[in-house]
mmCIF file of the C-alpha atoms, coordinates in Angstrom:
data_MODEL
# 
_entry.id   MODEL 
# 
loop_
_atom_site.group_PDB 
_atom_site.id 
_atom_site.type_symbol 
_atom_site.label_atom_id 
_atom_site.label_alt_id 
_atom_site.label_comp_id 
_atom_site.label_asym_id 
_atom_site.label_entity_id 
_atom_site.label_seq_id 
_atom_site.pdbx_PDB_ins_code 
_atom_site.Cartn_x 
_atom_site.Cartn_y 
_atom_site.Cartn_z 
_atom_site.occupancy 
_atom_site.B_iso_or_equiv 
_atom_site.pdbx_formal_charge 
_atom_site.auth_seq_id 
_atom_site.auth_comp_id 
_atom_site.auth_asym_id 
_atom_site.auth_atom_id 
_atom_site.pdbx_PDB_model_num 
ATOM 1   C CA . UNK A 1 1   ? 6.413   25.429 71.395 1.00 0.00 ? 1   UNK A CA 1 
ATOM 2   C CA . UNK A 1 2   ? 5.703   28.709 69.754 1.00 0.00 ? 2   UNK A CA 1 
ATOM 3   C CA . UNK A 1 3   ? 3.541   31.897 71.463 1.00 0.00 ? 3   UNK A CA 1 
ATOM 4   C CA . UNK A 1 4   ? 0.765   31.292 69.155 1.00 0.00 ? 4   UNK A CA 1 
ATOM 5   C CA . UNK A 1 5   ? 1.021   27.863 69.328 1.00 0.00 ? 5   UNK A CA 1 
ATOM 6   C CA . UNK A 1 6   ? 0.531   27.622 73.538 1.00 0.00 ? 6   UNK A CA 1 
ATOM 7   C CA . UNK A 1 7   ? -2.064  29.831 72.961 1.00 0.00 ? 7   UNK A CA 1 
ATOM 8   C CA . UNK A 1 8   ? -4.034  28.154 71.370 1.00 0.00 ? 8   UNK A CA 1 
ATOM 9   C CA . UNK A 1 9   ? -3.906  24.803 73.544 1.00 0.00 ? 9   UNK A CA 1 
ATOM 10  C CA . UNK A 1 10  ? -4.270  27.176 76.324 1.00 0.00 ? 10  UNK A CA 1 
ATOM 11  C CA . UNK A 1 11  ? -7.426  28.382 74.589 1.00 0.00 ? 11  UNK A CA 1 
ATOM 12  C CA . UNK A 1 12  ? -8.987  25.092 74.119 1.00 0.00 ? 12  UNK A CA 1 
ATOM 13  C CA . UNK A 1 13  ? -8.308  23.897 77.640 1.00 0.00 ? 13  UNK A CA 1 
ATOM 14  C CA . UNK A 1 14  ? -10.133 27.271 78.865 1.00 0.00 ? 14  UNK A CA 1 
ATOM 15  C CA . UNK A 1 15  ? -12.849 26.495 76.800 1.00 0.00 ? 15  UNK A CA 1 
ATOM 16  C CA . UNK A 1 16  ? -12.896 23.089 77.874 1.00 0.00 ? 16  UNK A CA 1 
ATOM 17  C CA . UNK A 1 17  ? -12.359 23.539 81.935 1.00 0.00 ? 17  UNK A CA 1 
ATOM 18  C CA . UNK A 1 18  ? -9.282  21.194 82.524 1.00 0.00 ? 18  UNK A CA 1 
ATOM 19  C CA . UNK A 1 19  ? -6.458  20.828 81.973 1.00 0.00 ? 19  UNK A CA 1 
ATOM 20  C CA . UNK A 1 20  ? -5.299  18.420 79.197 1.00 0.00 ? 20  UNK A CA 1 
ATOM 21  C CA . UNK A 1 21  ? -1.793  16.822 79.975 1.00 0.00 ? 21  UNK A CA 1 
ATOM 22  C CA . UNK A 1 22  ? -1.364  16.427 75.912 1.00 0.00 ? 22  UNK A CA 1 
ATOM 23  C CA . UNK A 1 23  ? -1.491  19.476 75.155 1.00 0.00 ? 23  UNK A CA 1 
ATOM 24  C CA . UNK A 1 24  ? 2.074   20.417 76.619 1.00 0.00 ? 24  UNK A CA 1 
ATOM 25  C CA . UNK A 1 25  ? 2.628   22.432 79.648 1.00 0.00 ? 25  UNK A CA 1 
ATOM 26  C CA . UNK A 1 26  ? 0.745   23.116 82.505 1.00 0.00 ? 26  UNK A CA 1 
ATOM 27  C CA . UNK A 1 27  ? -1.310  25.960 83.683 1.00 0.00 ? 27  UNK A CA 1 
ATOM 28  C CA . UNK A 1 28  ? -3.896  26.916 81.528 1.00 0.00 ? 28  UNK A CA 1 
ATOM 29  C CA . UNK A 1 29  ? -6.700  27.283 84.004 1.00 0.00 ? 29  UNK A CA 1 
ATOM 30  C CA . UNK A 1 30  ? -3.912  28.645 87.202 1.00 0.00 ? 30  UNK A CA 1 
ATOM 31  C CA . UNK A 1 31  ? -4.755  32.588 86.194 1.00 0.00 ? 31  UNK A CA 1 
ATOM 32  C CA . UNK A 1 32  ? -7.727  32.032 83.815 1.00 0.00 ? 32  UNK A CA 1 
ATOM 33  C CA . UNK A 1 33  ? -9.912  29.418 85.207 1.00 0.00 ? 33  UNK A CA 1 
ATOM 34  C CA . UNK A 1 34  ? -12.730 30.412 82.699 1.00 0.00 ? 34  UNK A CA 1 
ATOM 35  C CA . UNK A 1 35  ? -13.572 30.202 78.801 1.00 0.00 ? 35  UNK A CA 1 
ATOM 36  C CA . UNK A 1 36  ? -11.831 32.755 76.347 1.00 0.00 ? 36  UNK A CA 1 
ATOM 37  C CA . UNK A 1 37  ? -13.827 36.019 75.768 1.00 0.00 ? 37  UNK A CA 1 
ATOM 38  C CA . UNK A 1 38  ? -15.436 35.867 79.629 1.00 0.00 ? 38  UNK A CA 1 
ATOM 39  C CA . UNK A 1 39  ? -14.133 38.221 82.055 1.00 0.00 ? 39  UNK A CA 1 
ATOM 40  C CA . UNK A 1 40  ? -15.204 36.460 85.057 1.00 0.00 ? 40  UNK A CA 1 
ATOM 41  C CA . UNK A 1 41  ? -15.531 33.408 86.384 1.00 0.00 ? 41  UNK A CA 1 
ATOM 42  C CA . UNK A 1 42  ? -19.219 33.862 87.443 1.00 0.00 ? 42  UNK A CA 1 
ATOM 43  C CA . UNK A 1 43  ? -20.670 34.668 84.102 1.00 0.00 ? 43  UNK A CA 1 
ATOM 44  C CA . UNK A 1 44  ? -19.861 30.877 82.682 1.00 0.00 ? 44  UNK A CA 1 
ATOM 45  C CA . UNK A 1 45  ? -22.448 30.128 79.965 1.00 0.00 ? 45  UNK A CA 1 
ATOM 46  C CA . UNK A 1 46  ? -25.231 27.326 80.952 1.00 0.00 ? 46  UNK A CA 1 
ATOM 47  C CA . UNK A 1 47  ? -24.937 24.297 78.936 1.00 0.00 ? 47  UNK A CA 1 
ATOM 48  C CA . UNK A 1 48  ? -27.651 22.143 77.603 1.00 0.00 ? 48  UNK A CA 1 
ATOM 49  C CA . UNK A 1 49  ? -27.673 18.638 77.620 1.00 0.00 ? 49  UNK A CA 1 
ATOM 50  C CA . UNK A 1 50  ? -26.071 18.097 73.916 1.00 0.00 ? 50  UNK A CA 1 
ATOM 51  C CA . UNK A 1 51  ? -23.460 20.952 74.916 1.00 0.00 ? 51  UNK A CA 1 
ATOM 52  C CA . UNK A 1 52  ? -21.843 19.066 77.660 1.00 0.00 ? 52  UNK A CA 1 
ATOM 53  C CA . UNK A 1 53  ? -22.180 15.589 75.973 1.00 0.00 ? 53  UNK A CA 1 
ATOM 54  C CA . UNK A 1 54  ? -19.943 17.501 73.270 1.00 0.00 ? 54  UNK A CA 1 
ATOM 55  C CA . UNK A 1 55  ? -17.478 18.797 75.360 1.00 0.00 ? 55  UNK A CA 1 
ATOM 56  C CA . UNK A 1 56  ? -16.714 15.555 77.068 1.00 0.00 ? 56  UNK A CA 1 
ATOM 57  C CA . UNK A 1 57  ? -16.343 14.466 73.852 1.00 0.00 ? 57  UNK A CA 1 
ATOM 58  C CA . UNK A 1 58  ? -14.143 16.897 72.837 1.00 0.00 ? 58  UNK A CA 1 
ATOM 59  C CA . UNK A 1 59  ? -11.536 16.788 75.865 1.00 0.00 ? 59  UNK A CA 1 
ATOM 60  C CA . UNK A 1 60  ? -11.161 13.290 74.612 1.00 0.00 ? 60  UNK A CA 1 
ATOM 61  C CA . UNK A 1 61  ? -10.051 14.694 70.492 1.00 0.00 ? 61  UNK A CA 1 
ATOM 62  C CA . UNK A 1 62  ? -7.745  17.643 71.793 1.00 0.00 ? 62  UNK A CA 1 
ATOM 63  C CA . UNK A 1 63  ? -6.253  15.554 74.713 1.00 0.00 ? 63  UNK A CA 1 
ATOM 64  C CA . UNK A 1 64  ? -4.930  12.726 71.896 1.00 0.00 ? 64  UNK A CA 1 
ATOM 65  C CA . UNK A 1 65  ? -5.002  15.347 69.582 1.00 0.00 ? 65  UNK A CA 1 
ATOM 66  C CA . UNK A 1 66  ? -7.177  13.444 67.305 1.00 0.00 ? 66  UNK A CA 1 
ATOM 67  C CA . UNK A 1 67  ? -8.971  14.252 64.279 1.00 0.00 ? 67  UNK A CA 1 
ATOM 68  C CA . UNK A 1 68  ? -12.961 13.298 64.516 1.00 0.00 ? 68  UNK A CA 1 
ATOM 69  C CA . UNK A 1 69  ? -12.672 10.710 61.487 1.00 0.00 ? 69  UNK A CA 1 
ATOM 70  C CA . UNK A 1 70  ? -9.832  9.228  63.873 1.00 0.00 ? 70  UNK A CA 1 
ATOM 71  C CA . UNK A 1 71  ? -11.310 9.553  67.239 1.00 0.00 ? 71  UNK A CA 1 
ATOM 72  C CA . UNK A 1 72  ? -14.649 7.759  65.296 1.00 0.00 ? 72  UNK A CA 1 
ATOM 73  C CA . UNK A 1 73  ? -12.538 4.969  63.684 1.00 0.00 ? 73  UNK A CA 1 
ATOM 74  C CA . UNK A 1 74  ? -10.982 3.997  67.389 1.00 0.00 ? 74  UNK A CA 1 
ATOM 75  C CA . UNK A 1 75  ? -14.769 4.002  68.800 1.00 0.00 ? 75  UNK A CA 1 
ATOM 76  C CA . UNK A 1 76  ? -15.728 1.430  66.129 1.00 0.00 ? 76  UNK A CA 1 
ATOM 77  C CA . UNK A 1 77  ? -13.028 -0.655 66.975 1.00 0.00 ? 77  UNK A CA 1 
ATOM 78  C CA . UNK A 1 78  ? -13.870 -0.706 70.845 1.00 0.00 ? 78  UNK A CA 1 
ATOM 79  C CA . UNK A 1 79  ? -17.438 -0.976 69.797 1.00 0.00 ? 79  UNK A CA 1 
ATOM 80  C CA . UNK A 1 80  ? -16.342 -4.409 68.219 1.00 0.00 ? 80  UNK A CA 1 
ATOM 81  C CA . UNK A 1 81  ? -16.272 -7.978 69.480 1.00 0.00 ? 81  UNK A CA 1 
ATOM 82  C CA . UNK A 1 82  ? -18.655 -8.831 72.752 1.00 0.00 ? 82  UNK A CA 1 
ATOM 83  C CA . UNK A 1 83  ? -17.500 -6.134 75.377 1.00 0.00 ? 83  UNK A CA 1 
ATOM 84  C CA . UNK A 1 84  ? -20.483 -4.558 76.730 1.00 0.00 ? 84  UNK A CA 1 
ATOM 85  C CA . UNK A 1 85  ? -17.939 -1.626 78.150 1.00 0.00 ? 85  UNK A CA 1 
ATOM 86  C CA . UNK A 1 86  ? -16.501 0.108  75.366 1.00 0.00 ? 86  UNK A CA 1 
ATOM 87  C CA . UNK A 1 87  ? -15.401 3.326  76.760 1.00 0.00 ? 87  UNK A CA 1 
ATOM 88  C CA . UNK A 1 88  ? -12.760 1.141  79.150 1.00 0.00 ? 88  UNK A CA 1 
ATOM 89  C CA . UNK A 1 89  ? -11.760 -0.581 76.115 1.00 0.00 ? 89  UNK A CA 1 
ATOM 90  C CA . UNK A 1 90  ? -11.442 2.778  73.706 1.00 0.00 ? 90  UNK A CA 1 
ATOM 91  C CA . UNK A 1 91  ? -9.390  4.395  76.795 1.00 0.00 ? 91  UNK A CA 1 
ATOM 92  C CA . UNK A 1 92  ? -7.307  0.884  76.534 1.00 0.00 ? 92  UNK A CA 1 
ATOM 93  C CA . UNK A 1 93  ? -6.717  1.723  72.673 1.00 0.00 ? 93  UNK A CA 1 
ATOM 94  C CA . UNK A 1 94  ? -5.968  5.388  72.862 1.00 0.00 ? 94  UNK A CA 1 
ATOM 95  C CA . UNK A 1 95  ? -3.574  5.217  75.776 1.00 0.00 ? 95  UNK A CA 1 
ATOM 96  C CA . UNK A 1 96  ? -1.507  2.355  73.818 1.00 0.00 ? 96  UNK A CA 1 
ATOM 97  C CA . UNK A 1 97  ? -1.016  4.470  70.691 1.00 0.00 ? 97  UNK A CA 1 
ATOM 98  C CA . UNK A 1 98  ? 2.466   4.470  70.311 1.00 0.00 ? 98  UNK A CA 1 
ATOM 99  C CA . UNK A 1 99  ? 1.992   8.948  70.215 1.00 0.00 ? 99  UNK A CA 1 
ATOM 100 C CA . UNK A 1 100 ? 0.850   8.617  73.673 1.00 0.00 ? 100 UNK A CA 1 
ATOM 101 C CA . UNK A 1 101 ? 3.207   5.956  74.894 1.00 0.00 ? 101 UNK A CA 1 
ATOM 102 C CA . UNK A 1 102 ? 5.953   8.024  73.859 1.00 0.00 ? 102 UNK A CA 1 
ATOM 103 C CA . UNK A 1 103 ? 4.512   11.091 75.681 1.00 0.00 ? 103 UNK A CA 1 
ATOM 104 C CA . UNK A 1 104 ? 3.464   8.628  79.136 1.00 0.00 ? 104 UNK A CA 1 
ATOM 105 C CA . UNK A 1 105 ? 7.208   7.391  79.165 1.00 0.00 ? 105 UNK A CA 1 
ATOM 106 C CA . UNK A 1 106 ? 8.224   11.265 79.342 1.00 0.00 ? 106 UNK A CA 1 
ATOM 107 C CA . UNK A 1 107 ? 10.018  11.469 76.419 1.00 0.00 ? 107 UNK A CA 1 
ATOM 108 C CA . UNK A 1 108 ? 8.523   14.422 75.142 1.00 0.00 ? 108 UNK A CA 1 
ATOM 109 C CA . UNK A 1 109 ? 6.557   16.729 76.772 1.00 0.00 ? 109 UNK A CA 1 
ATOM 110 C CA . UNK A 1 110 ? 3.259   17.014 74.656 1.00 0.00 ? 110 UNK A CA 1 
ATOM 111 C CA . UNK A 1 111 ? 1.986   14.119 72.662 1.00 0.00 ? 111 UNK A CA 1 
ATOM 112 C CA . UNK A 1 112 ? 2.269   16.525 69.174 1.00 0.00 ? 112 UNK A CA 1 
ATOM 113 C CA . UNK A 1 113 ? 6.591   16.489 69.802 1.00 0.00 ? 113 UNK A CA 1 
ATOM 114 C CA . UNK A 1 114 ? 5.459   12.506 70.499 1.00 0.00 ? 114 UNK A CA 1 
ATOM 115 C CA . UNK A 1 115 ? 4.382   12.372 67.406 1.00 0.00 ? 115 UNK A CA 1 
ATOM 116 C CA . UNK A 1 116 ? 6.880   14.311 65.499 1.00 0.00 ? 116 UNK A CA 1 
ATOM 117 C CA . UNK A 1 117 ? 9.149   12.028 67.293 1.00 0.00 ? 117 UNK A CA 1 
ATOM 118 C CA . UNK A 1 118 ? 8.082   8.536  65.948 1.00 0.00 ? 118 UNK A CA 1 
ATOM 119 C CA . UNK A 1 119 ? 6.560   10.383 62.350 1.00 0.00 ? 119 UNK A CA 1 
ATOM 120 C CA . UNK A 1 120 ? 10.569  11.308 61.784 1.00 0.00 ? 120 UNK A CA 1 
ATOM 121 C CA . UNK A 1 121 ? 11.793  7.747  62.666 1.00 0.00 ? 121 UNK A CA 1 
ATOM 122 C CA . UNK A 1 122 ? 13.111  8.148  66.297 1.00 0.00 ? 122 UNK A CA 1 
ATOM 123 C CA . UNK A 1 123 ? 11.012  5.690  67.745 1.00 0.00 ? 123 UNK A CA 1 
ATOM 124 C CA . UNK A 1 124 ? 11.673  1.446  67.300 1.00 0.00 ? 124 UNK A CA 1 
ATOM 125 C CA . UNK A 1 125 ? 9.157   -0.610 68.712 1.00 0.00 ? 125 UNK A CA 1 
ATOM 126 C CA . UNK A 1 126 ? 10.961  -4.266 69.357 1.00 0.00 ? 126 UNK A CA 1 
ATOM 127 C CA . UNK A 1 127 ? 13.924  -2.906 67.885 1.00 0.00 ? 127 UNK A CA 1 
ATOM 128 C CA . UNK A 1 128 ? 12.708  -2.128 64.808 1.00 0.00 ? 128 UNK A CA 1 
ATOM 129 C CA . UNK A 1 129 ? 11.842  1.197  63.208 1.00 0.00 ? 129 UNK A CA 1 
ATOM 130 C CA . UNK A 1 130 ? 8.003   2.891  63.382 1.00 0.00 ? 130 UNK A CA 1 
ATOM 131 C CA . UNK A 1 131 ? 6.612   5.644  62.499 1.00 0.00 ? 131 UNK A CA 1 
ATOM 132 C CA . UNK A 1 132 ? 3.155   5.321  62.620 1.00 0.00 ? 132 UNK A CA 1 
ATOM 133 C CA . UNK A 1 133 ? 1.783   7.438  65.483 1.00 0.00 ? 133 UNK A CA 1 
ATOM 134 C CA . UNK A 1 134 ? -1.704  5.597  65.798 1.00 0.00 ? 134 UNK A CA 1 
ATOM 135 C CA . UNK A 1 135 ? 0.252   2.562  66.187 1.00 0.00 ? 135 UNK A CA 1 
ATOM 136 C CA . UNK A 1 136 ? -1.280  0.423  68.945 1.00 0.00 ? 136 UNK A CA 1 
ATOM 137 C CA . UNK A 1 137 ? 1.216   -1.299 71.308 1.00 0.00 ? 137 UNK A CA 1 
ATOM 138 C CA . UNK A 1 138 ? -0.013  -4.749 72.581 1.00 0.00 ? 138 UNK A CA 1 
ATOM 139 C CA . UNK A 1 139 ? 1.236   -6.270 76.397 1.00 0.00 ? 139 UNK A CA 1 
ATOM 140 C CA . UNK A 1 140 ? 4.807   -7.080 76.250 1.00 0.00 ? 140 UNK A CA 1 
ATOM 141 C CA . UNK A 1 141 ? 6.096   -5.197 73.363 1.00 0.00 ? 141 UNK A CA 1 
ATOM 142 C CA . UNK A 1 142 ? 9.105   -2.482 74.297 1.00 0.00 ? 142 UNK A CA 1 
ATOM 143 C CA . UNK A 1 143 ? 9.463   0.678  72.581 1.00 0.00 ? 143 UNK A CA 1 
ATOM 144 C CA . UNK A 1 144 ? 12.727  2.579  72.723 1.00 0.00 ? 144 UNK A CA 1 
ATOM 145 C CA . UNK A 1 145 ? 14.477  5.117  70.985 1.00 0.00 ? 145 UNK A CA 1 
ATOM 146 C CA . UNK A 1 146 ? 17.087  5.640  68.449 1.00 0.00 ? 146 UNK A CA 1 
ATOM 147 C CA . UNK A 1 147 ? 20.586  5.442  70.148 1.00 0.00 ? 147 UNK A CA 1 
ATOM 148 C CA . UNK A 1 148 ? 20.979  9.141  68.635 1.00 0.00 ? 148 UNK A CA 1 
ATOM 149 C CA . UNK A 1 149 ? 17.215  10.008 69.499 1.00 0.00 ? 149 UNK A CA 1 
ATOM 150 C CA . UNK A 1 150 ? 18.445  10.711 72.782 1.00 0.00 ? 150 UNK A CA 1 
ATOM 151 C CA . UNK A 1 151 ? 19.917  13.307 72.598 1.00 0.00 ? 151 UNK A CA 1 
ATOM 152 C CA . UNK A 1 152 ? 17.520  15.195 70.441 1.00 0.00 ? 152 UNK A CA 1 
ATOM 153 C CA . UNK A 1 153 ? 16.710  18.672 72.355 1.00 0.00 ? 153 UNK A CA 1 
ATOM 154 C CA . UNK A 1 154 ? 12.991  17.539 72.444 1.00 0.00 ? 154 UNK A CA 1 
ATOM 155 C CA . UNK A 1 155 ? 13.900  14.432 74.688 1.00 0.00 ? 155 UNK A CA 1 
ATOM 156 C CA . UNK A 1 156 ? 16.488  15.985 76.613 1.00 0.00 ? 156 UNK A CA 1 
ATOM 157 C CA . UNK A 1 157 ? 14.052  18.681 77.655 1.00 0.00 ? 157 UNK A CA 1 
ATOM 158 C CA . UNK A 1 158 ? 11.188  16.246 78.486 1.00 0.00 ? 158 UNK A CA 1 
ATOM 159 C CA . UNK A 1 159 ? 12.993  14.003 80.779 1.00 0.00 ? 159 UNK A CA 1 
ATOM 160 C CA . UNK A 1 160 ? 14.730  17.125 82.655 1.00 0.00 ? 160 UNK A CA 1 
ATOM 161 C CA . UNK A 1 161 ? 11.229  18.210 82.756 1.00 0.00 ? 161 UNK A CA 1 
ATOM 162 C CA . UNK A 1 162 ? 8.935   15.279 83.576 1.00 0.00 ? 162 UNK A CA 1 
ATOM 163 C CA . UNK A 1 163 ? 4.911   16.696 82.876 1.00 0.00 ? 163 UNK A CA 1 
ATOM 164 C CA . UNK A 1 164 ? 3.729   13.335 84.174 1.00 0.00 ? 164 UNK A CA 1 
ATOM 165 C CA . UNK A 1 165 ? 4.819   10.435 86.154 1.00 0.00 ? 165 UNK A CA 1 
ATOM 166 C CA . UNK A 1 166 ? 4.896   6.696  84.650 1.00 0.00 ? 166 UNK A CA 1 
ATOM 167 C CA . UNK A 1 167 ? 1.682   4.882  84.927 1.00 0.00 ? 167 UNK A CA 1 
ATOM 168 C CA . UNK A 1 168 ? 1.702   1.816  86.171 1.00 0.00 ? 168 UNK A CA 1 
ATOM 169 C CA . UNK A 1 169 ? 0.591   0.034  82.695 1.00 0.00 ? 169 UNK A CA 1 
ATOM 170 C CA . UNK A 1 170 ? 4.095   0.795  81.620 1.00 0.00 ? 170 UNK A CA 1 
ATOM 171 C CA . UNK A 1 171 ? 7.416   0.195  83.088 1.00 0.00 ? 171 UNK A CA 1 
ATOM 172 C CA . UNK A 1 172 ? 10.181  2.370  82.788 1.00 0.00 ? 172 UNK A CA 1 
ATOM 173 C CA . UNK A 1 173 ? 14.203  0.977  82.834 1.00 0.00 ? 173 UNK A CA 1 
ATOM 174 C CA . UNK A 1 174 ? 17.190  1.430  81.432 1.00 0.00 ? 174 UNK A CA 1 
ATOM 175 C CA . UNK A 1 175 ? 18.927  -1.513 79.613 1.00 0.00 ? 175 UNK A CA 1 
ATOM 176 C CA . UNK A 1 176 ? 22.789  -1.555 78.360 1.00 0.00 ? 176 UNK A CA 1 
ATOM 177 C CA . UNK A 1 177 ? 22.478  2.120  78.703 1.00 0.00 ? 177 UNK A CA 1 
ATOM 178 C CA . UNK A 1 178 ? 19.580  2.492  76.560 1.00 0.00 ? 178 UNK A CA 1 
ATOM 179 C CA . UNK A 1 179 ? 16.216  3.730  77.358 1.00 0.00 ? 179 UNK A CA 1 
ATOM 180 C CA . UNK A 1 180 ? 13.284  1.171  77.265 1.00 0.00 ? 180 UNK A CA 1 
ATOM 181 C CA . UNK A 1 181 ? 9.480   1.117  77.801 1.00 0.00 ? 181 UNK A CA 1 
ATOM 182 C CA . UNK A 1 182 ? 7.369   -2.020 78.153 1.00 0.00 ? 182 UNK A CA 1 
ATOM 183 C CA . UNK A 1 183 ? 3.423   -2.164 78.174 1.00 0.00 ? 183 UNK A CA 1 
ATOM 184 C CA . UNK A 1 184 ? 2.753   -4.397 80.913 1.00 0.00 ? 184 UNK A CA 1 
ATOM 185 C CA . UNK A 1 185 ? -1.152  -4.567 80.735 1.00 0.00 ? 185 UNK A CA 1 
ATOM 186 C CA . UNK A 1 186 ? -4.030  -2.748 78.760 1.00 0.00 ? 186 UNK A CA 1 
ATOM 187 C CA . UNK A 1 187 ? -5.362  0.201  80.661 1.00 0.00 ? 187 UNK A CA 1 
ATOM 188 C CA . UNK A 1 188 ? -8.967  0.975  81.354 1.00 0.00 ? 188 UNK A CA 1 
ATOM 189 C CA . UNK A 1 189 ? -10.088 4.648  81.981 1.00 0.00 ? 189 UNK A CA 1 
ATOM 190 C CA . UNK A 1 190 ? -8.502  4.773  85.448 1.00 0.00 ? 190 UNK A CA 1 
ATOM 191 C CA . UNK A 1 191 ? -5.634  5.918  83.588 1.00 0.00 ? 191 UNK A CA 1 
ATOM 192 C CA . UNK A 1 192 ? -7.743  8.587  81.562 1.00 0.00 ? 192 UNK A CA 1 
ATOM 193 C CA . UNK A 1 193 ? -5.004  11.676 82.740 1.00 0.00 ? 193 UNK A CA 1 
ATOM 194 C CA . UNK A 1 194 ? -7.636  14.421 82.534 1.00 0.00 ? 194 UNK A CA 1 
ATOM 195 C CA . UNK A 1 195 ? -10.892 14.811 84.472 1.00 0.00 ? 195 UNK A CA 1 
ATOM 196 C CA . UNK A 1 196 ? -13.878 13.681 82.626 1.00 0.00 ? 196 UNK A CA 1 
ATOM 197 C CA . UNK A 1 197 ? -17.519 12.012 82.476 1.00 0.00 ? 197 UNK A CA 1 
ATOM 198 C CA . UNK A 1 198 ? -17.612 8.976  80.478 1.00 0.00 ? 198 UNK A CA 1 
ATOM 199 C CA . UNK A 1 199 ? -21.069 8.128  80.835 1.00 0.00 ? 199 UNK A CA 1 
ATOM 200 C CA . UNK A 1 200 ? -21.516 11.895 78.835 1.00 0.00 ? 200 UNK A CA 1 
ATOM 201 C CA . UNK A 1 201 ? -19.670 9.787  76.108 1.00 0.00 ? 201 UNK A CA 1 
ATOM 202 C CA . UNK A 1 202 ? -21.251 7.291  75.632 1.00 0.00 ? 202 UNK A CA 1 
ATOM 203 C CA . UNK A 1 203 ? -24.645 8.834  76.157 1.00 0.00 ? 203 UNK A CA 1 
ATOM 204 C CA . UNK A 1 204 ? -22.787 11.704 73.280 1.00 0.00 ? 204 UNK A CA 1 
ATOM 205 C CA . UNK A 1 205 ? -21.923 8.222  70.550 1.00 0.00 ? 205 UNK A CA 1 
ATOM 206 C CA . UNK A 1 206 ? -25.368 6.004  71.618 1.00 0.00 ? 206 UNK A CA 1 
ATOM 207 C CA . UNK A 1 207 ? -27.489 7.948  68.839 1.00 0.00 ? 207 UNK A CA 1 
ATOM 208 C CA . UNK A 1 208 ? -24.510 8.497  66.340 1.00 0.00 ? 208 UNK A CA 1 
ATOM 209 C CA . UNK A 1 209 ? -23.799 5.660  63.410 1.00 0.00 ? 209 UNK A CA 1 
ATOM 210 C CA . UNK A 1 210 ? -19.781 5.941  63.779 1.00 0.00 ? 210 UNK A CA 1 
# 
């Protein structure tokens, strides 16, 4: 990751008030715990109602690193079919996208290298090659990588460095000397990695057409 380019997540995770495990490494808040441009920690700006409805909804965009026109289309999708919760089932779509899998699994150590990952083909998904980063994984299906992917330097350095541990929606293992993940269940927003008010959410989408 580049100076400018920590910087910047750094930035947004100031401006935000957590820390955002997809963003890449830790510490944003340890020396800084305020917004960019304050000196102090005291002098943090009030928010009105529609402010903090928008940052909750923006933790959720930087942490999967998501376009709004994205973040929108996976919202409509939860919003679909007869589930009357459809935060838990948007967290269940966004935590299966094959970016974040790839990032959960600590194979790389921000979900941006994730994606650079499976958008350059290192990534197979029941043995065969994809590279769509917005793929969603369903319960059952394994996602490895390239017998050569291993030993790319961004993998290497991940695993040496672990940024999270395995949750418990995916299993971990090691088969014929090749590294495999399995989703074992869709996750609800207990497994949300990142501090946050989903009722702000949902009270942030309940006037918008998305």
């Amino acid at each position: 990751m580049s100076k400018k380019t920590k910087t910047v997540r750094f930035r947004i995770q100031r401006r935000l008030g957590v820390e955002l495990p997809g963003l890449g490494k830790a510490g944003a808040l340890e020396r800084r715990p305020y917004p960019p441009g304050e000196r102090s920690a005291n002098k943090r700006k009030k928010y009105s109602d529609y402010a903090l409805r928008l940052e909750e909804k923006q933790k959720f965009r930087c942490h999967y690193c998501l376009k709004e026109h994205q973040l929108r289309r996976f919202i409509r999708n939860a919003k679909t079919g007869q589930s009357s919760n459809w935060i838990n089932k948007l967290a269940g779509l966004l935590e299966r996208r094959l970016d974040n899998v790839v990032f959960r699994l600590g194979w790389a150590p921000s979900i941006p290298s994730a994606r650079q990952l499976v958008s350059h083909g290192h990534v197979q998904v029941n043995g065969k090659r994809v590279n769509i980063p917005s793929f969603v994984l369903k319960p059952g299906q394994e996602v490895a990588l390239k017998t050569n992917s291993e030993k790319n330097q961004i993998v290497l350095t991940a695993i040496q460095n672990p940024r999270m541990e395995t949750p418990d929606f995916l299993k971990k293992e090691e088969k014929e000397g090749k590294m495999i993940g399995t989703v074992l269940s869709i996750p609800g927003t207990e497994y949300i990695p990142f501090s946050c008010d989903t009722g702000l959410l949902t009270e942030y989408y309940a006037a918008r057409k998305v």
